[in-house]
MIKOLKE-328368 format. One record per residue (C-alpha): x, y, z. Coordinates in pm, 1 decimal, always signed. Layout:
<rs>
<<X; Y; Z>> ...
</rs>
This chain:
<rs>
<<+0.0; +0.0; +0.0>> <<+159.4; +349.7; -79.9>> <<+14.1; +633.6; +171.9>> <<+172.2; +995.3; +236.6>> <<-2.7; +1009.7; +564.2>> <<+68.9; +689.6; +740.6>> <<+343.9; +470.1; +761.5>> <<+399.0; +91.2; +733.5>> <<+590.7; -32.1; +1045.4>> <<+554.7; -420.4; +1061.6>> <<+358.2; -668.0; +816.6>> <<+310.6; -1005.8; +895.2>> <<+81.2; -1306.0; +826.0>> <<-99.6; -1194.0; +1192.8>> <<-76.7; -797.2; +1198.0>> <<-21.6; -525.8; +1063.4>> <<+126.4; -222.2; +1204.7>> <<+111.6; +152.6; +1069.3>> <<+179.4; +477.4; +1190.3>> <<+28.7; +796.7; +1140.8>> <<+281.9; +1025.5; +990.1>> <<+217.0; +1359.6; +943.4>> <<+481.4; +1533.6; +1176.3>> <<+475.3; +1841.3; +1059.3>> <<+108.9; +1864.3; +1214.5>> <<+132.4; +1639.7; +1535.3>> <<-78.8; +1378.3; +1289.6>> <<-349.4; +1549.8; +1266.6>> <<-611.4; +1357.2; +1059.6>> <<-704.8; +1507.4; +760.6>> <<-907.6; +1392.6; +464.8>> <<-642.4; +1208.6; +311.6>> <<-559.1; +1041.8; +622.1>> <<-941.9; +905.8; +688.0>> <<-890.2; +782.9; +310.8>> <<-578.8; +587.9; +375.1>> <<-705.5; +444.8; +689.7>> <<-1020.9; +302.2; +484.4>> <<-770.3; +147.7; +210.9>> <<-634.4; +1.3; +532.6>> <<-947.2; -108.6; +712.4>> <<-1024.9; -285.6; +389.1>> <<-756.8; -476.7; +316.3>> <<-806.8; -620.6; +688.2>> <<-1171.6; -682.9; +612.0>> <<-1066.9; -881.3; +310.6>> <<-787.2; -1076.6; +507.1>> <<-813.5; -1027.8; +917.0>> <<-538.5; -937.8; +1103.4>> <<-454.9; -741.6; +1412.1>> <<-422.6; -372.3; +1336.6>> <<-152.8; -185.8; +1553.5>> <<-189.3; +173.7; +1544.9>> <<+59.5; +457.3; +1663.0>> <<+232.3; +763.0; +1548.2>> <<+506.6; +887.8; +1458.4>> <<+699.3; +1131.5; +1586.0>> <<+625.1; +1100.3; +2000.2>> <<+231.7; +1194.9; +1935.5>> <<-12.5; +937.9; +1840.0>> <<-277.5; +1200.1; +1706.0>> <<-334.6; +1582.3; +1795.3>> <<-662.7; +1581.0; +1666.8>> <<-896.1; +1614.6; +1394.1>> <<-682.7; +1842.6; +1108.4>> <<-793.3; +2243.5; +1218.6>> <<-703.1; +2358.8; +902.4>> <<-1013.1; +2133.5; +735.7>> <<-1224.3; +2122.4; +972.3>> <<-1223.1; +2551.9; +1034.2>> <<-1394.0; +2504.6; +684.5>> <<-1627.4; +2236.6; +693.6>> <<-2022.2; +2312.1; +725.9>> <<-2330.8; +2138.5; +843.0>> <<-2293.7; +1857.3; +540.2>> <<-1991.9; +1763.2; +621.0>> <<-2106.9; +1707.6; +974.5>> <<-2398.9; +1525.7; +846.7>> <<-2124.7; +1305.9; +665.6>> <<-2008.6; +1132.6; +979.0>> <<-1646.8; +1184.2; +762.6>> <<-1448.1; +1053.4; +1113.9>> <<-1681.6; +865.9; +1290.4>> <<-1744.5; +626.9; +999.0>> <<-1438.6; +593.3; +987.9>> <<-1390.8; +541.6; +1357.3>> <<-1700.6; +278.6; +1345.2>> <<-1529.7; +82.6; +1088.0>> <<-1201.6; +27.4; +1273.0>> <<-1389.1; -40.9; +1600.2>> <<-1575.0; -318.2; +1360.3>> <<-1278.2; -478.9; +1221.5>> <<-1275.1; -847.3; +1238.3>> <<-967.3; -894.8; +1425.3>> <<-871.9; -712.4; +1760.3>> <<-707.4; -339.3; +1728.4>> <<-419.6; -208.3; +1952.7>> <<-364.3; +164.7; +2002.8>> <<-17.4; +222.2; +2122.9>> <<-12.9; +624.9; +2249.1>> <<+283.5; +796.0; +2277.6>> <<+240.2; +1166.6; +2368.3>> <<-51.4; +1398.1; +2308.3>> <<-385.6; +1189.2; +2128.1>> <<-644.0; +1465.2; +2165.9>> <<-974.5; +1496.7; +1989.2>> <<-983.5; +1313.4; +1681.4>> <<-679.9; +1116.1; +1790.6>> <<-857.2; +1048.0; +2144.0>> <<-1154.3; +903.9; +1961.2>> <<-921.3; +686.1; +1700.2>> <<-757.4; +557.6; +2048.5>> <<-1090.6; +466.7; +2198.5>> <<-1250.0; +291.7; +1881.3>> <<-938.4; +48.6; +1951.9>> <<-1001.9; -269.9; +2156.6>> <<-703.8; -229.3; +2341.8>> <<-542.4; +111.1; +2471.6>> <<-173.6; +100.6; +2582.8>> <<+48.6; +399.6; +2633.3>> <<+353.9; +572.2; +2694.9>> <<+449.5; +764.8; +2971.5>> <<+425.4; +1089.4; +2826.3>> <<+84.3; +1042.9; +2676.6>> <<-168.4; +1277.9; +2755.2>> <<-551.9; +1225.5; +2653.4>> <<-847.9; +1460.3; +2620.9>> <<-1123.3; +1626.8; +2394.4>> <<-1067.2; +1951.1; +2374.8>> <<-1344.6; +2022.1; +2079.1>> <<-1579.9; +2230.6; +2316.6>> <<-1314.2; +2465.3; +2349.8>> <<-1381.4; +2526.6; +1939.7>> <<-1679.6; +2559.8; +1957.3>> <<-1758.1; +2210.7; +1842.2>> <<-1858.8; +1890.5; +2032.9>> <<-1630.3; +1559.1; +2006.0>> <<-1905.3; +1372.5; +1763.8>> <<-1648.6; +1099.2; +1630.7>> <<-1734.3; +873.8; +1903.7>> <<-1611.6; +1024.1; +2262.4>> <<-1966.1; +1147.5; +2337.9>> <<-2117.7; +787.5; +2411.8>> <<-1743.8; +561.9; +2424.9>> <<-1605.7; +803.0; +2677.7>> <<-1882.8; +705.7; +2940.6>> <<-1872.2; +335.8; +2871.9>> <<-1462.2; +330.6; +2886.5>> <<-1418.6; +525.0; +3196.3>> <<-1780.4; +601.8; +3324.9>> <<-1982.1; +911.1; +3349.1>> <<-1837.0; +1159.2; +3587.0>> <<-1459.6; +1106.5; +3422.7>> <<-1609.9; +1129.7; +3091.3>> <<-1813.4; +1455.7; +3128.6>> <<-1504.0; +1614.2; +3329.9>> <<-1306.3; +1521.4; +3017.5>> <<-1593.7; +1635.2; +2715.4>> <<-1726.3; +1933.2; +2925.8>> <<-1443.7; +2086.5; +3151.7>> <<-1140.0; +1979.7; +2938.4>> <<-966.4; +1758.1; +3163.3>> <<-654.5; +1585.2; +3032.1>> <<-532.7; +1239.0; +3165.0>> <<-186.5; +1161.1; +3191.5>> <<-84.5; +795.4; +3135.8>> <<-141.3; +763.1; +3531.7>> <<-447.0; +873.2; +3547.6>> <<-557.4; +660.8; +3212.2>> <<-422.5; +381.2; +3410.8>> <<-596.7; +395.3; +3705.4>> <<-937.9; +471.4; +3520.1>> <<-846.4; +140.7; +3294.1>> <<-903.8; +328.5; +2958.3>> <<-547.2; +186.4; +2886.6>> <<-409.3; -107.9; +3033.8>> <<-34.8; -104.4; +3039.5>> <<+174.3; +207.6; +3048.9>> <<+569.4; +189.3; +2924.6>> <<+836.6; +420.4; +2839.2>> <<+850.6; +576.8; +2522.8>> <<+1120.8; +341.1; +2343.6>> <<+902.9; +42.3; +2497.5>> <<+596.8; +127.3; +2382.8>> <<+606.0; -58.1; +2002.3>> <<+763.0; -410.5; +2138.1>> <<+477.4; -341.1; +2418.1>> <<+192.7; -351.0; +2141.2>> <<+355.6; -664.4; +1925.2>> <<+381.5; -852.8; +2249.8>> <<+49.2; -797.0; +2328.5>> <<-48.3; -840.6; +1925.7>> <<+174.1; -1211.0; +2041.3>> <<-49.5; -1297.6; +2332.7>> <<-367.2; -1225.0; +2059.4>> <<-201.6; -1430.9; +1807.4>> <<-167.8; -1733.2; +2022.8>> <<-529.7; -1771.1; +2012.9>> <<-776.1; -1942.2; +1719.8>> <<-803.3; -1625.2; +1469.3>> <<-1169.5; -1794.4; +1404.3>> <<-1233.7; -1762.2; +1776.4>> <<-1144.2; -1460.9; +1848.2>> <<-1303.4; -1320.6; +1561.0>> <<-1611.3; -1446.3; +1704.5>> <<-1536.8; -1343.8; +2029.5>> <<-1497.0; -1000.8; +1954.2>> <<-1841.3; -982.5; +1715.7>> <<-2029.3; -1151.2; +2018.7>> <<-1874.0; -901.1; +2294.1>> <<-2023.7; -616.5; +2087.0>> <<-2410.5; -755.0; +2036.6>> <<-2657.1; -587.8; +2160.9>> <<-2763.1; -739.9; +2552.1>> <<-3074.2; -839.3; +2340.9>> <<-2906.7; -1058.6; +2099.6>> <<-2776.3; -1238.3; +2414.8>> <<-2776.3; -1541.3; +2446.8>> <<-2860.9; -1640.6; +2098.2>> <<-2537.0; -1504.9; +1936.3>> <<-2355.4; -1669.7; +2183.3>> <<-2483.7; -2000.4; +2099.5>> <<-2490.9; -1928.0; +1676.1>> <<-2134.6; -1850.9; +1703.7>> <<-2037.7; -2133.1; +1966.6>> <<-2256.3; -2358.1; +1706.0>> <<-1992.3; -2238.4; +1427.9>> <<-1678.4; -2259.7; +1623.1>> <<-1794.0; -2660.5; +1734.7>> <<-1765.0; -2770.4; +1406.1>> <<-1410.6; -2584.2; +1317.0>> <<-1121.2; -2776.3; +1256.1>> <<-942.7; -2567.9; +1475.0>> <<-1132.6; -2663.6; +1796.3>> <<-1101.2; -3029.9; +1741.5>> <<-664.9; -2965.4; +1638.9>> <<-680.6; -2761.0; +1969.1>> <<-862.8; -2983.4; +2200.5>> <<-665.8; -3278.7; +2055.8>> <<-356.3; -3127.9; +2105.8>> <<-472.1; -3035.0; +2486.3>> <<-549.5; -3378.3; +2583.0>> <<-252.5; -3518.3; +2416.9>> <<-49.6; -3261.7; +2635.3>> <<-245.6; -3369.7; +2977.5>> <<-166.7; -3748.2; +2919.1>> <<+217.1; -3679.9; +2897.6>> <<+196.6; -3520.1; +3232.2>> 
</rs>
């Protein structure tokens, strides 16, 4: 894939790693950007993999681009242009790791919380500072915010423009390990490992049942548990299991 806006760090059969790279702008994500991440999102669609996601630079993502957005009017807003993006990533088959390193505010906080799995550096720093332009953070922080961290945080952070530091993200759990700076990429590909390990088929499943509706529950449980039954997978993996118990 060629992209002037992110960067390919790692490929492999299991993941795929890029980097947004606009420096110039702390990554901010601008229409090209939400382009290239779509290419991206559909080559995973086409062939799952875990997504890694982190920027270059020492900033995962200073926001939405202020340049574009200064200029963009009530169709545009209409357009969902980030959060459909944001949606799709969240959606991907296989499991999504945002590594943060430094500031991810706005647009870049929302891109971290579509993710399934939030680690960071310790110089991140996360917030939404859109009320402060006048706008409201409508990529996906005004309903994800309160189910990552609960209400109180999250209206602290969308309405009085509260910034965590990676200890305070830590201790609410909206990321789950914090490392230094130079750790943080062998930090995501070990946890992108620890994924790996796992049936791709099952965890693929896994992931689609987690995010049914409480309705759909118990019935996509059991569809999905019906698939996975008859996968040869379960049967190499349970095989291999018992043959490891008798040894012992």
């Amino acid at each position: 894939m060629t992209a002037s806006t992110l960067r390919i760090m790692a490929e492999r059969p299991d993941r795929l790693h890029v980097a947004l790279n606009r420096p110039a702008v702390r990554n901010a994500i601008d229409a090209a950007m939400v382009d290239e991440l779509h290419t991206v999102c559909a080559q995973l669609e086409a062939v799952p993999r875990i997504l890694i996601l982190s920027g270059d630079g020492g900033v995962f993502a200073s926001g939405a681009d202020i340049a574009e957005l200064r200029d963009r009017r009530r169709e545009d807003a209409l357009a969902g242009i980030n959060s459909r993006l944001f949606g799709r990533i969240a959606a991907l088959p296989m499991p999504v790791i945002a590594a943060i390193d430094g500031w991810a505010l706005g647009g870049g906080a929302e891109l971290a919380y579509a993710a399934d799995f939030r680690i960071a550096s310790t110089s991140a720093r996360i917030g939404n500072p859109e009320t402060s332009l006048g706008i409201l953070a409508a990529a996906g922080a005004s309903w994800r915010l309160a189910e990552l961290v609960g209400e109180p945080v999250a209206k602290e952070i969308l309405l009085a423009g509260r910034v965590l530091n990676a200890e305070d993200a830590l201790a609410l759990r909206l990321v789950t390990e914090v490392h230094e700076p130079e750790q943080l990429e062998a930090a995501a590909h070990a946890l992108a490992d620890r994924i790996a390990k796992q049936d791709p088929l099952a965890v693929q499943a896994t992931k689609r049942v987690f995010h049914a509706p409480r309705a759909a529950h118990p019935a996509v449980d059991e569809q999905a548990q019906s698939v996975l039954f008859e996968s040869p997978a379960k049967f190499e993996r349970m095989d291999a299991f018992l043959a490891k118990r008798k040894k012992k």
